[in-house]
VMD Tcl script that builds the backbone (N, CA, C; Angstrom):
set m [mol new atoms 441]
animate dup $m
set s [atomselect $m all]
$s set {name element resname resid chain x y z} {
  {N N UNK 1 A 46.073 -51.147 -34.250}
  {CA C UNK 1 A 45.059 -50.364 -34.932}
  {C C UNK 1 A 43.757 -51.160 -34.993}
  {N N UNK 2 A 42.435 -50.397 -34.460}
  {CA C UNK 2 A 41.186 -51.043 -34.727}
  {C C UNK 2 A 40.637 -51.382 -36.225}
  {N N UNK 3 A 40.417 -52.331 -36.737}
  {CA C UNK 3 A 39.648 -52.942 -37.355}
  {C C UNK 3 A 38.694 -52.584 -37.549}
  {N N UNK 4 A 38.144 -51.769 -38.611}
  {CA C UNK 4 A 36.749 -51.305 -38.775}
  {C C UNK 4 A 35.766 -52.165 -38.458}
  {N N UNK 5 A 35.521 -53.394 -39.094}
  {CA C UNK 5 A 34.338 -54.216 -38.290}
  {C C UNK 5 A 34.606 -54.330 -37.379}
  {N N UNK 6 A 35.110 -54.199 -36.475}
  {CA C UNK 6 A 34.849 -54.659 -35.188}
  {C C UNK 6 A 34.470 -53.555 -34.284}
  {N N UNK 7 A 34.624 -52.691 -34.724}
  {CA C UNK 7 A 34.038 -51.009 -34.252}
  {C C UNK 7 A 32.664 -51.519 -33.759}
  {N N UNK 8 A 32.049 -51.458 -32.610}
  {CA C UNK 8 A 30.989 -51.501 -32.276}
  {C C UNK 8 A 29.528 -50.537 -33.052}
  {N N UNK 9 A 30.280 -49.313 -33.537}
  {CA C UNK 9 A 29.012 -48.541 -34.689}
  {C C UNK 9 A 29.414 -48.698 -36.336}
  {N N UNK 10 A 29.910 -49.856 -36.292}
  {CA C UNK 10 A 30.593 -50.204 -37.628}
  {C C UNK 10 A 28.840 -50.596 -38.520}
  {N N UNK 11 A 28.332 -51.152 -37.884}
  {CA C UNK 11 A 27.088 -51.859 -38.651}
  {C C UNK 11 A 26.302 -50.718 -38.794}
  {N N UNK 12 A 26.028 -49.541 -38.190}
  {CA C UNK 12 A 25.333 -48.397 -38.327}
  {C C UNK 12 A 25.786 -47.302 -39.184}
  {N N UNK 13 A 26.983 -47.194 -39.332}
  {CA C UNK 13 A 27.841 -46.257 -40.267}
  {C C UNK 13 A 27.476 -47.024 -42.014}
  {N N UNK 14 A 27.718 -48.858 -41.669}
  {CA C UNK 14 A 27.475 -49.463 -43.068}
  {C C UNK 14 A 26.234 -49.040 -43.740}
  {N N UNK 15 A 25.330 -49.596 -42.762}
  {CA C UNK 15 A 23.980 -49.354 -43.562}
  {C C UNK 15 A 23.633 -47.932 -43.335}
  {N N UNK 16 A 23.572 -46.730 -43.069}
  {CA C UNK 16 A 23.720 -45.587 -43.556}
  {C C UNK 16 A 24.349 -45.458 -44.863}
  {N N UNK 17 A 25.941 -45.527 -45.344}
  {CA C UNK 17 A 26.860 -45.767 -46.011}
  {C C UNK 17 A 26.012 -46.395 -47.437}
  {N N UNK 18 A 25.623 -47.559 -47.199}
  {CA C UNK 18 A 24.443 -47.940 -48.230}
  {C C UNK 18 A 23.250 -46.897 -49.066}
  {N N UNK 19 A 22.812 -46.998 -47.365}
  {CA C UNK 19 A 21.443 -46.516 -48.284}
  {C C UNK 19 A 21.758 -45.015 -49.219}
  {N N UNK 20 A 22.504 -44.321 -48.235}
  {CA C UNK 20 A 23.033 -43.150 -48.884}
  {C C UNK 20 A 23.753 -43.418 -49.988}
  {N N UNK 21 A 24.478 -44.235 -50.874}
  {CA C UNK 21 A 25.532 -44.066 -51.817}
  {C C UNK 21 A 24.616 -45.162 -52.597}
  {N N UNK 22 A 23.844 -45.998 -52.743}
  {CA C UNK 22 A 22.893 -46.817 -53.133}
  {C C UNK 22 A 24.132 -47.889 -53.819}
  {N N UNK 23 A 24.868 -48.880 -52.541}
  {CA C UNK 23 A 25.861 -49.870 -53.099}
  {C C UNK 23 A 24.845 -51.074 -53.987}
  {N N UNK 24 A 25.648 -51.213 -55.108}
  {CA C UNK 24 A 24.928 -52.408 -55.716}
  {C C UNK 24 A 25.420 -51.331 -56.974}
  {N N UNK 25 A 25.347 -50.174 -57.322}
  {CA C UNK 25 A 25.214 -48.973 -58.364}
  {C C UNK 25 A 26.618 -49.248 -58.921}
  {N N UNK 26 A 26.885 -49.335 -60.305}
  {CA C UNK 26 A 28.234 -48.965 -60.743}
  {C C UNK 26 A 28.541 -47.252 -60.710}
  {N N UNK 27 A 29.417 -47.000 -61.413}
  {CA C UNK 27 A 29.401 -45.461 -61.231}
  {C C UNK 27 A 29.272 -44.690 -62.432}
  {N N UNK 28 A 28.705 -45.705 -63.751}
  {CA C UNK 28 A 28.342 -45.723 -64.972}
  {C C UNK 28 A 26.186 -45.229 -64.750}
  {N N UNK 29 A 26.450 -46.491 -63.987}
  {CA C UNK 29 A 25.210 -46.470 -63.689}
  {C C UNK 29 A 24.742 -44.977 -62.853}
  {N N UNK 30 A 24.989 -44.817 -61.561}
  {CA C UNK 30 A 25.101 -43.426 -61.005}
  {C C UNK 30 A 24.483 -42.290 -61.604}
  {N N UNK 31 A 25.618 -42.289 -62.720}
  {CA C UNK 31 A 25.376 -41.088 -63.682}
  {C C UNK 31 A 24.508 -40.979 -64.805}
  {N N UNK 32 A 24.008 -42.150 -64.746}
  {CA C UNK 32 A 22.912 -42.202 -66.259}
  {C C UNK 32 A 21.769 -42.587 -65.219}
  {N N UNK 33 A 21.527 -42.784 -63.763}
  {CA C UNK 33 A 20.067 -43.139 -63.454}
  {C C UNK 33 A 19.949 -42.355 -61.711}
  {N N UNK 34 A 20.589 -41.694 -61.381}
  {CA C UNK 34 A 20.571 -41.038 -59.836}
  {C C UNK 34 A 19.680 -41.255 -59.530}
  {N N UNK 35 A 20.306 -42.653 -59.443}
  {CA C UNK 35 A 19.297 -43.463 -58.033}
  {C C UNK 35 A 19.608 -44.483 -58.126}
  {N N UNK 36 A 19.092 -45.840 -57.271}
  {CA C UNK 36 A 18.724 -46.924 -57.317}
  {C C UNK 36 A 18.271 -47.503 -58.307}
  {N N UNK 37 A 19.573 -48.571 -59.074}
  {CA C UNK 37 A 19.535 -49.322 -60.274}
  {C C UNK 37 A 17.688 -50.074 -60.002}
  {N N UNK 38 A 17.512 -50.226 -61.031}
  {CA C UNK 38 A 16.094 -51.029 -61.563}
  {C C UNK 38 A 16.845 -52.705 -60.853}
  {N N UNK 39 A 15.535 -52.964 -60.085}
  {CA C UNK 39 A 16.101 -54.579 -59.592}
  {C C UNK 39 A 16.902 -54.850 -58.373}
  {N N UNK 40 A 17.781 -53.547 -58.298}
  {CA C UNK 40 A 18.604 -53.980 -57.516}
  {C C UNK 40 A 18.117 -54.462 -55.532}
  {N N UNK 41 A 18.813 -55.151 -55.056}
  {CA C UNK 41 A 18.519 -55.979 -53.841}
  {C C UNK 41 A 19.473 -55.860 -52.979}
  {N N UNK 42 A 19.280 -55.731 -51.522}
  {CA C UNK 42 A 20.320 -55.293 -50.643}
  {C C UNK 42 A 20.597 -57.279 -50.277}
  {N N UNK 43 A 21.676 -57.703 -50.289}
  {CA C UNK 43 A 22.076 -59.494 -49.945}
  {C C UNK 43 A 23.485 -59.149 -49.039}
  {N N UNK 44 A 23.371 -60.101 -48.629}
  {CA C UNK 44 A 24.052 -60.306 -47.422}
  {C C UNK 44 A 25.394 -60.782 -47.619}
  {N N UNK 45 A 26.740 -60.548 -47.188}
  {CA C UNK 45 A 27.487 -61.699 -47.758}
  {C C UNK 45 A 27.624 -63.079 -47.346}
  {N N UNK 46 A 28.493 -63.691 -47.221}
  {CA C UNK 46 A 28.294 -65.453 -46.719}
  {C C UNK 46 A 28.950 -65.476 -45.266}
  {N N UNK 47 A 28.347 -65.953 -44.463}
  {CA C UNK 47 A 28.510 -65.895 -42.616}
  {C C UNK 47 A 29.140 -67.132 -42.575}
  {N N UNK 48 A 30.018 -67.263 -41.620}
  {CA C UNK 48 A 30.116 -68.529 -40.736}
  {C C UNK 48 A 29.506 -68.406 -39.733}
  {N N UNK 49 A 28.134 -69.737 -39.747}
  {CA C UNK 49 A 27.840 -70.228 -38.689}
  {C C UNK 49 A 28.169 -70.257 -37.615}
  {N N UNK 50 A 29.083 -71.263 -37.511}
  {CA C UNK 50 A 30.027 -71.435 -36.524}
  {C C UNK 50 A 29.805 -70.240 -35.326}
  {N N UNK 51 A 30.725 -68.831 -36.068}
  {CA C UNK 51 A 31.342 -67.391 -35.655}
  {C C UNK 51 A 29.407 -66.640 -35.070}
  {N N UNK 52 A 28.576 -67.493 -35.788}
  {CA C UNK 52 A 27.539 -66.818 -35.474}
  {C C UNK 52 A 26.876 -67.181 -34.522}
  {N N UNK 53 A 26.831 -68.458 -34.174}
  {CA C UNK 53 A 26.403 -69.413 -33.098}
  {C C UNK 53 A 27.069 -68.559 -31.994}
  {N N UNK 54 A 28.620 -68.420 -31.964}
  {CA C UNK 54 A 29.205 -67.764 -30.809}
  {C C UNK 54 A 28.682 -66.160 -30.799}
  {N N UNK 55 A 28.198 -65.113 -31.885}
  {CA C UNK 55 A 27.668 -64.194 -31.392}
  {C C UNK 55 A 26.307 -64.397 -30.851}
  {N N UNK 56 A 25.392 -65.499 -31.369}
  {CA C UNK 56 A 23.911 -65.850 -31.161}
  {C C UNK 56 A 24.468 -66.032 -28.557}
  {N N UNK 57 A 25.450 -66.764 -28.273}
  {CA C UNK 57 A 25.680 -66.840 -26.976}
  {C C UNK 57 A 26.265 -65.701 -26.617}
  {N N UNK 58 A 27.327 -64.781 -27.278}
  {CA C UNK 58 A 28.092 -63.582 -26.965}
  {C C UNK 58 A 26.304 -62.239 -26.370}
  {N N UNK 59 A 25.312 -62.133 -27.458}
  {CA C UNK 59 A 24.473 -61.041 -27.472}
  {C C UNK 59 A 23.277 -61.768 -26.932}
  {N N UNK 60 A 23.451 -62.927 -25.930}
  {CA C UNK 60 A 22.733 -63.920 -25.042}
  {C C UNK 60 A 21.181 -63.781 -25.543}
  {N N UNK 61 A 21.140 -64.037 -27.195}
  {CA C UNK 61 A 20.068 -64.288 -27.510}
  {C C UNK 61 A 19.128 -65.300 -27.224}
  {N N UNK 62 A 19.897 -66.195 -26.416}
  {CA C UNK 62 A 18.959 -67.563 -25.723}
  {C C UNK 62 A 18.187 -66.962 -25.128}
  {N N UNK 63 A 18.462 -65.816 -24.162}
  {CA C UNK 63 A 17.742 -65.220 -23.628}
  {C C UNK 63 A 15.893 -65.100 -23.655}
  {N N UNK 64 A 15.473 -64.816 -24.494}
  {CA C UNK 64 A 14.384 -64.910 -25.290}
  {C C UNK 64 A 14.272 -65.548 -26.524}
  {N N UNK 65 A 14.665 -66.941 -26.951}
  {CA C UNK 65 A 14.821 -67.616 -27.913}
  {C C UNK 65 A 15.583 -68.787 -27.786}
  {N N UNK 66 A 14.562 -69.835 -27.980}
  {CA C UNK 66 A 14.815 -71.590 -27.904}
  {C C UNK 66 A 15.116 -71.939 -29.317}
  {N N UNK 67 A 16.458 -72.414 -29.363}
  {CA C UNK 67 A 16.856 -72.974 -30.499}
  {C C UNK 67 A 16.785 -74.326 -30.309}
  {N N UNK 68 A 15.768 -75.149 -30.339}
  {CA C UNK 68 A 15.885 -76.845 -30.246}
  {C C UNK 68 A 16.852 -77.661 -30.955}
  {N N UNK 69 A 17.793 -78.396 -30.248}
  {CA C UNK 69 A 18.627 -78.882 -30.530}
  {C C UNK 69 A 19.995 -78.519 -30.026}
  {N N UNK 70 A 19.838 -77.193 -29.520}
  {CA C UNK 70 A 21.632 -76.547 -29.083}
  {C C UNK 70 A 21.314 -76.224 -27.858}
  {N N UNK 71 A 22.001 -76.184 -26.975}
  {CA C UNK 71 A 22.438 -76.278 -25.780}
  {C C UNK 71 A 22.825 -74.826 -25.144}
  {N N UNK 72 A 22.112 -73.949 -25.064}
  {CA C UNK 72 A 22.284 -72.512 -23.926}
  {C C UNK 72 A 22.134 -72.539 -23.038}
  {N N UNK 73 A 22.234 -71.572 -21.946}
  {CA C UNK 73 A 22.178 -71.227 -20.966}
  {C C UNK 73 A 20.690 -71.198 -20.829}
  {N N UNK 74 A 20.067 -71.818 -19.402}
  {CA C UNK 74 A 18.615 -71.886 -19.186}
  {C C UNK 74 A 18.104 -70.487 -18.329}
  {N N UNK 75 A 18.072 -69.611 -18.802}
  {CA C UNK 75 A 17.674 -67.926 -18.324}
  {C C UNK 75 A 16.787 -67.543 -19.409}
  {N N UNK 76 A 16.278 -67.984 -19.223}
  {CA C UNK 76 A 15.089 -67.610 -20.843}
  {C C UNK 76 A 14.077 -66.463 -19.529}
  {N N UNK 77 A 13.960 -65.088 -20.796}
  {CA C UNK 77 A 12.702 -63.945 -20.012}
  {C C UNK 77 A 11.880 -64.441 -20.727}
  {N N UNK 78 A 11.152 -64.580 -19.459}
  {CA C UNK 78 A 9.612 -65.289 -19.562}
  {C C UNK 78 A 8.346 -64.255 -19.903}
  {N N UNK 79 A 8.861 -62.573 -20.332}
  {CA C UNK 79 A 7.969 -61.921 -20.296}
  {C C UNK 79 A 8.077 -61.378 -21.845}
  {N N UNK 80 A 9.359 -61.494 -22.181}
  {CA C UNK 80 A 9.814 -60.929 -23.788}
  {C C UNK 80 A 9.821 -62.504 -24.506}
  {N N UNK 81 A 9.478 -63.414 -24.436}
  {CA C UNK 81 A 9.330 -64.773 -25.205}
  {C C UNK 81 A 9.420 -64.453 -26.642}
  {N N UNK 82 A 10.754 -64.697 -27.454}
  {CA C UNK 82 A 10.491 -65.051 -29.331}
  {C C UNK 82 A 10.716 -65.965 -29.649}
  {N N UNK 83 A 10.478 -66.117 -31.207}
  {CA C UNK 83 A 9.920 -67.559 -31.434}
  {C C UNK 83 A 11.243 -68.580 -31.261}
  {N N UNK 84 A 10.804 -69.808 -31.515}
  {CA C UNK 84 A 12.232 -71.002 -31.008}
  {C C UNK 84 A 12.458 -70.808 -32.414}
  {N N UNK 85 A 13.968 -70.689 -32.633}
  {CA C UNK 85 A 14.628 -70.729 -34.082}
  {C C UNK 85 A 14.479 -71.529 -35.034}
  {N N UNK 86 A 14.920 -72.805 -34.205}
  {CA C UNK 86 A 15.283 -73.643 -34.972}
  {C C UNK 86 A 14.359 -74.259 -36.727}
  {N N UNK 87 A 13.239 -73.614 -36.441}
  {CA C UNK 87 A 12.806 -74.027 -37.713}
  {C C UNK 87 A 12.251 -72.873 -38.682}
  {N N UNK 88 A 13.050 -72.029 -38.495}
  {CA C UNK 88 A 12.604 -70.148 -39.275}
  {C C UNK 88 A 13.503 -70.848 -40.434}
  {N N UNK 89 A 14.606 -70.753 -40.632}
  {CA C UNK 89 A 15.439 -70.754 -41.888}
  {C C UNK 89 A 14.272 -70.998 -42.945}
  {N N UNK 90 A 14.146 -71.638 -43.178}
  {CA C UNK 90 A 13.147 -72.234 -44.423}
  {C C UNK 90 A 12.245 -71.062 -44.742}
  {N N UNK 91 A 11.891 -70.678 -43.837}
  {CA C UNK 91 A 10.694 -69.480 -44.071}
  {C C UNK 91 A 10.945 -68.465 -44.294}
  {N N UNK 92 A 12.162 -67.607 -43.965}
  {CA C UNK 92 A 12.319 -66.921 -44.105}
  {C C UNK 92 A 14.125 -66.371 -44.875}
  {N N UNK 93 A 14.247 -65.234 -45.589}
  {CA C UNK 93 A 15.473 -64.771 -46.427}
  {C C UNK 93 A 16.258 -64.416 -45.708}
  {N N UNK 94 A 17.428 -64.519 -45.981}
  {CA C UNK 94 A 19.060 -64.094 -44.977}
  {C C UNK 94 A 18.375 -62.292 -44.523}
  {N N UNK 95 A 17.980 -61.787 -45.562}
  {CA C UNK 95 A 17.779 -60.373 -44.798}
  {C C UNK 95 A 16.544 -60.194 -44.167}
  {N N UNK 96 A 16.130 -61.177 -44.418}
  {CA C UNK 96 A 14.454 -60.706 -43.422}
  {C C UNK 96 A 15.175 -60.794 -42.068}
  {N N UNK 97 A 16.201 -62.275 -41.689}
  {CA C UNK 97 A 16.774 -61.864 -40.311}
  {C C UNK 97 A 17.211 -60.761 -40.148}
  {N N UNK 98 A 18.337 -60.302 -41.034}
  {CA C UNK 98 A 18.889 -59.019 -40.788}
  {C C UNK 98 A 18.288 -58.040 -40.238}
  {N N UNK 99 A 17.403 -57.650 -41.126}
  {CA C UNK 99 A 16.438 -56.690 -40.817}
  {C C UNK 99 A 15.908 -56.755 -39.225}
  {N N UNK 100 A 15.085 -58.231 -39.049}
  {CA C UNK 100 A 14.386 -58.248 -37.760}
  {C C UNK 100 A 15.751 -58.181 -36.777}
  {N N UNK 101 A 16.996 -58.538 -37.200}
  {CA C UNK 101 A 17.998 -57.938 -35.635}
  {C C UNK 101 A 18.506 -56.311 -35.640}
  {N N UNK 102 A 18.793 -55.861 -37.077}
  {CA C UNK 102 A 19.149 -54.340 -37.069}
  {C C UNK 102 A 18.026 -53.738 -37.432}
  {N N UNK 103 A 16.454 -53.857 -37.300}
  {CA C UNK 103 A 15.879 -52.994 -37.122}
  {C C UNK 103 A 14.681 -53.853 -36.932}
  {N N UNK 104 A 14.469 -54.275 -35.271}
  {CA C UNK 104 A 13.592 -54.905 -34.954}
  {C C UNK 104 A 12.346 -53.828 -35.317}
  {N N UNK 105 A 12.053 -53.405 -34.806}
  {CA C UNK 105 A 10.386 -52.609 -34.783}
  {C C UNK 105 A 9.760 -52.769 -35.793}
  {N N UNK 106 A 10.159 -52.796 -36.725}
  {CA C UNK 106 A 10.124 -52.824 -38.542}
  {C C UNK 106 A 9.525 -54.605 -38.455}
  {N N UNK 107 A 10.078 -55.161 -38.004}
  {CA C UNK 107 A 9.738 -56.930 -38.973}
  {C C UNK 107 A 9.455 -57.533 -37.018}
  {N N UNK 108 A 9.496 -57.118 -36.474}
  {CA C UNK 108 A 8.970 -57.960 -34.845}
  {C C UNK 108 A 7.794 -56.810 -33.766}
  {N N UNK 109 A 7.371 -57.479 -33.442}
  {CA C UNK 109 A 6.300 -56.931 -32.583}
  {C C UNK 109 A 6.524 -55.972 -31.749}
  {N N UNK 110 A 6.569 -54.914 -31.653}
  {CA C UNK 110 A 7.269 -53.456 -31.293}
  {C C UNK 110 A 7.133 -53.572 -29.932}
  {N N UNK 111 A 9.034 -53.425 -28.864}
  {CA C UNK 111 A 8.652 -53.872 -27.913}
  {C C UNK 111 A 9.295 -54.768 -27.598}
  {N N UNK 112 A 9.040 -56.274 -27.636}
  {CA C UNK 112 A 9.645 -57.657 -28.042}
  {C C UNK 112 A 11.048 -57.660 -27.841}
  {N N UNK 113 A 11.622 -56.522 -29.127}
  {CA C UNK 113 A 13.031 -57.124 -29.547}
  {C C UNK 113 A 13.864 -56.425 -28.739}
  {N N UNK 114 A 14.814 -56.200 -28.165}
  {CA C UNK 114 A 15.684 -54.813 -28.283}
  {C C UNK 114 A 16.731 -55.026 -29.236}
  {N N UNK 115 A 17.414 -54.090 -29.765}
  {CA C UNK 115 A 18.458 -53.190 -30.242}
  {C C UNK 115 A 19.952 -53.618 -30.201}
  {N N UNK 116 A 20.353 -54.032 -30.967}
  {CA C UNK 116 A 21.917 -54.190 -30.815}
  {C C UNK 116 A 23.163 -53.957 -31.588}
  {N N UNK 117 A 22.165 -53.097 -32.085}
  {CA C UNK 117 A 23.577 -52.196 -33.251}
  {C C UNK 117 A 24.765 -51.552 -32.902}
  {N N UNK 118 A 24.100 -51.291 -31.292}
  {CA C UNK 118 A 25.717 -50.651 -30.542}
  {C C UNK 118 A 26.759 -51.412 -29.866}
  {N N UNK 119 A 26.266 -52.428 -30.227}
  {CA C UNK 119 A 27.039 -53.747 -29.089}
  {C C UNK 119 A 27.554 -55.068 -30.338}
  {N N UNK 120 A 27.334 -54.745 -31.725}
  {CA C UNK 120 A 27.024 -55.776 -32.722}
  {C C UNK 120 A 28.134 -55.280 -33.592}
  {N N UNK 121 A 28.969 -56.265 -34.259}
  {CA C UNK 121 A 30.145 -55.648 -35.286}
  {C C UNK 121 A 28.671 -56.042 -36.692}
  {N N UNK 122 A 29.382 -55.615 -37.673}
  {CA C UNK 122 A 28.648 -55.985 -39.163}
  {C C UNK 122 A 29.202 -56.926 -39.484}
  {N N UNK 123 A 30.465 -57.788 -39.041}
  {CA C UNK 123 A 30.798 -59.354 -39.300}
  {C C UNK 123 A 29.529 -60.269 -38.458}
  {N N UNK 124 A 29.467 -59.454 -36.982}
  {CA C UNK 124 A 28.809 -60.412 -36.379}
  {C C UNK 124 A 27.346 -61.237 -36.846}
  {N N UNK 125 A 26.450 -59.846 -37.378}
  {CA C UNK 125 A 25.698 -59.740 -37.654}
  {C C UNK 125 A 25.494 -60.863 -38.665}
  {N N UNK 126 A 26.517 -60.485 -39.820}
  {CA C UNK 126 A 26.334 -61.504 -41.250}
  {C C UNK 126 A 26.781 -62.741 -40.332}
  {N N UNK 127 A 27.525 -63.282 -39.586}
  {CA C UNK 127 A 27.801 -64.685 -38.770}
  {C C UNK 127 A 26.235 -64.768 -38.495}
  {N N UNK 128 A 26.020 -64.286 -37.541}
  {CA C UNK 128 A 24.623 -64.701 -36.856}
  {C C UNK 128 A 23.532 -64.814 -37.802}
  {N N UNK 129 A 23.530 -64.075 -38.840}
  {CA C UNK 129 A 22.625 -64.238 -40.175}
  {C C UNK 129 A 22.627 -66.079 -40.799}
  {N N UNK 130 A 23.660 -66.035 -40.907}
  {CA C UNK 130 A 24.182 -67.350 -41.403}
  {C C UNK 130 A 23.839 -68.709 -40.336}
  {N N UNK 131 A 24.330 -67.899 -39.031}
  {CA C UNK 131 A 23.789 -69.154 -38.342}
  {C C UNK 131 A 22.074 -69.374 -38.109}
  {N N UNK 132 A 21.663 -68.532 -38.268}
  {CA C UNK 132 A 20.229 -68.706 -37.958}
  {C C UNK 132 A 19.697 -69.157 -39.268}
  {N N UNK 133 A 20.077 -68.817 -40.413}
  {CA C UNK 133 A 20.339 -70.096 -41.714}
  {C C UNK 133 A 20.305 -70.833 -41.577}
  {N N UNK 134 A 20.977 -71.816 -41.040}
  {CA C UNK 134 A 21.862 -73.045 -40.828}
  {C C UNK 134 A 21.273 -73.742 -39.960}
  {N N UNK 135 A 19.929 -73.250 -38.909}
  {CA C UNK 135 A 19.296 -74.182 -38.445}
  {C C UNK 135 A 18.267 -75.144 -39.075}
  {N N UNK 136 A 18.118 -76.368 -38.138}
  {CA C UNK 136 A 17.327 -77.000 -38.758}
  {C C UNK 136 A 16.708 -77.858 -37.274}
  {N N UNK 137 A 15.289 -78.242 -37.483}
  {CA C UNK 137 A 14.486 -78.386 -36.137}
  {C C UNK 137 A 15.003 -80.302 -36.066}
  {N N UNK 138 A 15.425 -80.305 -35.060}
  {CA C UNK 138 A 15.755 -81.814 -34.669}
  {C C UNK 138 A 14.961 -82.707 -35.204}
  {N N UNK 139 A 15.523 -83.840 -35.617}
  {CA C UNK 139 A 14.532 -84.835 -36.327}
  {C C UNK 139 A 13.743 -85.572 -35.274}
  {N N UNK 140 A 12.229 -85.897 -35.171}
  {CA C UNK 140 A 11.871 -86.469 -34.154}
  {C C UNK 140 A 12.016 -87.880 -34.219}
  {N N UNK 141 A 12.080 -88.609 -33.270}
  {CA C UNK 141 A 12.288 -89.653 -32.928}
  {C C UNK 141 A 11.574 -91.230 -33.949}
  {N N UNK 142 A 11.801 -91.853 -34.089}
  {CA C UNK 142 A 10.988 -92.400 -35.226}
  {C C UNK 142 A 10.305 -93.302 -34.102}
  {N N UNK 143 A 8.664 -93.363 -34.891}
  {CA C UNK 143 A 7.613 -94.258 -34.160}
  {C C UNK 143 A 8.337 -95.785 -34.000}
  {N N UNK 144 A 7.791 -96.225 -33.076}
  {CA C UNK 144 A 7.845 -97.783 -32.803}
  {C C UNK 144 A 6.744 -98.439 -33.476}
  {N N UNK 145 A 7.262 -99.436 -34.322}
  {CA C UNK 145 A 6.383 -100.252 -34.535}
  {C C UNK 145 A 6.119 -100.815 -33.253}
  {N N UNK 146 A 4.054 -101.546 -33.270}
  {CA C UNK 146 A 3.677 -102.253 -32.142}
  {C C UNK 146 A 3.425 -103.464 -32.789}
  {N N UNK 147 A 3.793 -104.489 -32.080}
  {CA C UNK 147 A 3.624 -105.876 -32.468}
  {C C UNK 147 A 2.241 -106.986 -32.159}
}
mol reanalyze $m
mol bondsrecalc $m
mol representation Tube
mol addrep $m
């Protein structure tokens, strides 16, 4: 029997599923505010890296994206160029990635990104969320003292 995440339109059914039923809502809540609790925030759950690194090579995001420090395949499109990873974490929130991979047009330069909600489980996604977290830009080399 298939495994709902792993359903290839599993991540598109979720966030539909969301926005429509407004998760985060008790069912106390529901009924005293039909709608979207005051405050509430769509968060991500916790990724393994690891699992995400292998979808970041599985959905050959090297492709258009230099992660300095890790080791891909050298096929980089030289005409769709995005930015080198390795030093976004800091700047940016677990869902701002989200967002810019399940709904590029919205948070990347329209065009740029393509689409991979049909090819993407909603584990993968939160993995790859996490791993693009988890980077950090190689330490550079320390100066030489000159004598």
């Amino acid at each position: 029997m298939e495994r709902f995440w792993s359903r290839p339109d599993a991540l598109a059914l979720v966030l539909a599923a969301l926005v429509a039923t407004g998760v985060g809502a008790t069912a106390s809540d529901a009924q005293h505010q039909h709608g979207t609790p005051e405050g509430w925030k769509f968060g991500l759950p916790t990724g393994d890296p690891a699992k995400g690194r292998e979808a970041f090579a599985k959905l050959e995001c090297y492709k258009c994206h230099e992660v300095k420090g890790e080791t891909f395949p050298s096929t980089a499109d030289t005409e769709n160029v995005g930015p080198e990873l390795s030093a976004m974490a800091p700047l940016h929130d677990a869902e701002y990635f989200a967002e810019s991979i399940v709904n590029p047009r919205k948070a990347v330069e329209k065009g740029k990104m393509p689409s991979f909600n049909d090819s993407m489980t909603v584990q993968e996604l939160v993995d790859l969320v996490a791993y693009l977290k988890s980077l950090k830009p190689p330490r550079a080399a320390p100066a030489h003292k000159q004598h």
